[in-house]
Rosetta silent file (secondary structure, phi, psi, omega in degrees, C-alpha in Angstrom):
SEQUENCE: XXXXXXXXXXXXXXXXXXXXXXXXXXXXXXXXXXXXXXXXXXXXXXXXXXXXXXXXXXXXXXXXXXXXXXXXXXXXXXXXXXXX
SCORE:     score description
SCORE:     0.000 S_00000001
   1 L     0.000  102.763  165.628   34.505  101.763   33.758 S_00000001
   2 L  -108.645  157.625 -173.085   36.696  102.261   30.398 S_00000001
   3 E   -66.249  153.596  162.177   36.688  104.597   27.463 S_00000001
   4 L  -159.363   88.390  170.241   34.596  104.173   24.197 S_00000001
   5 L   -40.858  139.763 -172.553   34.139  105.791   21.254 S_00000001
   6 L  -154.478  116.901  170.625   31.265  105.670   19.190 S_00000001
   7 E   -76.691  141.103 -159.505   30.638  107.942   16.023 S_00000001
   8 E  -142.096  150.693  168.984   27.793  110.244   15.292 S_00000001
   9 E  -100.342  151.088  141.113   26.177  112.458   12.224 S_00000001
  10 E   -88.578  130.879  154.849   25.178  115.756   12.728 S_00000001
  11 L  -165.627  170.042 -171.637   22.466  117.146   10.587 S_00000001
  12 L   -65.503  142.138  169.803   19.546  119.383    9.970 S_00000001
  13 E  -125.564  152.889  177.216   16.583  116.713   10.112 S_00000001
  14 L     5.042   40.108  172.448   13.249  118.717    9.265 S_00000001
  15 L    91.832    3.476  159.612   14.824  121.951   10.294 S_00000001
  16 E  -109.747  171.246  166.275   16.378  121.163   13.754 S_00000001
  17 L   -81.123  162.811 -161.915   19.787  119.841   14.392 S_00000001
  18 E   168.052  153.101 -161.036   19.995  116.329   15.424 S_00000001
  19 E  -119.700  166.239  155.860   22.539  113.748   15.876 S_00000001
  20 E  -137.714  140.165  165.408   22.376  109.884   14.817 S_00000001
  21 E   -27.411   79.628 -171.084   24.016  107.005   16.148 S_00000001
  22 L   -66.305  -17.888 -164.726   26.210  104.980   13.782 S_00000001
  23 L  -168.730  143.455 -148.314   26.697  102.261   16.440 S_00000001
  24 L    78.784 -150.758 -165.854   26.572  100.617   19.470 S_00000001
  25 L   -44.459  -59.737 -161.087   23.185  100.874   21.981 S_00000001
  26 L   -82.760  -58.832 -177.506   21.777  104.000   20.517 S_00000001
  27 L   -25.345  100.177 -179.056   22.213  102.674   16.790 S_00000001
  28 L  -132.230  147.206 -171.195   18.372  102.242   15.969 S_00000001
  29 L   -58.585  125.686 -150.003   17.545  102.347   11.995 S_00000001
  30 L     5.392   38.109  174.317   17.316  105.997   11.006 S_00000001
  31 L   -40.947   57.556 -153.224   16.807  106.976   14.770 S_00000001
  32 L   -78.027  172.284 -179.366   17.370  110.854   14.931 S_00000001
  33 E  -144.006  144.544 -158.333   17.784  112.690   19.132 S_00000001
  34 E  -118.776  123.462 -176.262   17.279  116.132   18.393 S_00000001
  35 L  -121.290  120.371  159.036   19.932  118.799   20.370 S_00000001
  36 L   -12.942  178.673  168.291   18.570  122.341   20.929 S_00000001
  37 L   -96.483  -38.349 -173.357   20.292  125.421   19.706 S_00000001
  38 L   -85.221  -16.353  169.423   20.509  126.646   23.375 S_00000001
  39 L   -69.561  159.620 -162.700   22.597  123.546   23.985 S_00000001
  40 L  -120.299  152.747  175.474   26.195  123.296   22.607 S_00000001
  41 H   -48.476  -35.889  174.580   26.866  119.977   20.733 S_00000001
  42 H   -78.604  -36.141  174.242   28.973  118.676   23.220 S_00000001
  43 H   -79.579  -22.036  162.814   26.676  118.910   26.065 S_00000001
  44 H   -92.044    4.219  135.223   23.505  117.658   23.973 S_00000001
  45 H   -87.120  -13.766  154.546   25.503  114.336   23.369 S_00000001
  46 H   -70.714  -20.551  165.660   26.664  113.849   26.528 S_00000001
  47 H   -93.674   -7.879  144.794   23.156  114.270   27.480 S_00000001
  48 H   -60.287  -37.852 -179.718   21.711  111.590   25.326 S_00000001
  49 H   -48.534  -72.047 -160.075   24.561  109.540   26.205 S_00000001
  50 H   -67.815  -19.216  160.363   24.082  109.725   29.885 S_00000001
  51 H   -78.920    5.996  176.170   20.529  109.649   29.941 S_00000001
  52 L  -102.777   11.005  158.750   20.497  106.677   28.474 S_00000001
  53 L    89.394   11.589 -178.374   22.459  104.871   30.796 S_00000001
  54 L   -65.381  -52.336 -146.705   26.243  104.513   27.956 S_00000001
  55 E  -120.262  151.593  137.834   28.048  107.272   29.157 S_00000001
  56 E   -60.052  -55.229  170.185   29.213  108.591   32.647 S_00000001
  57 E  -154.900 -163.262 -162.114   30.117  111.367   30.729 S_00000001
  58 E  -121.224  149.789  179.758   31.995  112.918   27.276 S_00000001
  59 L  -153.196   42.917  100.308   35.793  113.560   27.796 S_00000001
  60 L   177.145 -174.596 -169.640   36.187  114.802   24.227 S_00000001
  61 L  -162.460  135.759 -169.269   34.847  115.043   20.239 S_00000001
  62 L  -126.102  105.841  177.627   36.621  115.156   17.304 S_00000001
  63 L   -81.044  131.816  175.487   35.291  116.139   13.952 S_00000001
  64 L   -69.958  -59.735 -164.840   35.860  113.419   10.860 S_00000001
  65 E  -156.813  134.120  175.136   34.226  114.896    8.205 S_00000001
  66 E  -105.554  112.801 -174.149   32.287  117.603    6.512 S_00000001
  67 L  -108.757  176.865 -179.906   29.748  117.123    3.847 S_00000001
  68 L   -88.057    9.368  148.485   27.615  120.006    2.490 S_00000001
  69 L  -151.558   29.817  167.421   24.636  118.686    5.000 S_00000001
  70 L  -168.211  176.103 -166.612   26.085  116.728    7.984 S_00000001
  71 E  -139.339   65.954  118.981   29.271  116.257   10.269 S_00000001
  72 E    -3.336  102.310 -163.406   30.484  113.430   11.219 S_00000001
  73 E   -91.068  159.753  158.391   31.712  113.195   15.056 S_00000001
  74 E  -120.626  115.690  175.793   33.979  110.554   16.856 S_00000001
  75 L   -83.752   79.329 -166.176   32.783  110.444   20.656 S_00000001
  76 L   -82.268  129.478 -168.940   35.067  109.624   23.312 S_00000001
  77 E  -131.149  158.755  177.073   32.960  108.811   26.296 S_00000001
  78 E  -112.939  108.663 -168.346   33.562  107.217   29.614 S_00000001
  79 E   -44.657  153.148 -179.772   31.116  103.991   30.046 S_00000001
  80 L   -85.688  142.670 -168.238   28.532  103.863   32.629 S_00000001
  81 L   -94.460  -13.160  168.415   28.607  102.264   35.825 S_00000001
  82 L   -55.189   98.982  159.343   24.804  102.134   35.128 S_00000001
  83 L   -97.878  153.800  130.894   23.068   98.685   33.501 S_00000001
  84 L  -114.867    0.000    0.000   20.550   98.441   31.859 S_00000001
């Protein structure tokens, strides 16, 4: 199990927040995962992550950039012991 980073947008998509993939597993062609409000950002991408068999878990997030409608994350995650 080793670290891996993977980068993500944040933005409003049709009035929720939601994150998309740029790359790796989860990259799917304008795929959005949608994270609650009662959720904190960091805890609704470690829970896409991990339910999706990538991540054991998130061991930090860094923001890259700010545009005047999205955020742009870098995700350091610790790979899953999980295949699928």
């Amino acid at each position: 199990m080793g670290r891996e980073t993977v980068v993500i947008i944040v933005s409003e998509v049709n009035g929720n927040r939601a994150i998309h993939f740029t790359s790796g597993k989860l990259q799917v062609n304008d795929l959005w995962f949608p994270i609650t409000q009662e959720n904190s950002l960091f805890r609704g991408v470690e829970r896409v992550l991990v339910t999706n068999g990538i991540a054991h878990n998130v061991s930090f997030m860094k923001l890259l950039r700010v545009t005047p409608t999205s955020k742009d994350w870098e995700v350091t995650y610790n790979e899953s012991r999980v295949t699928r």
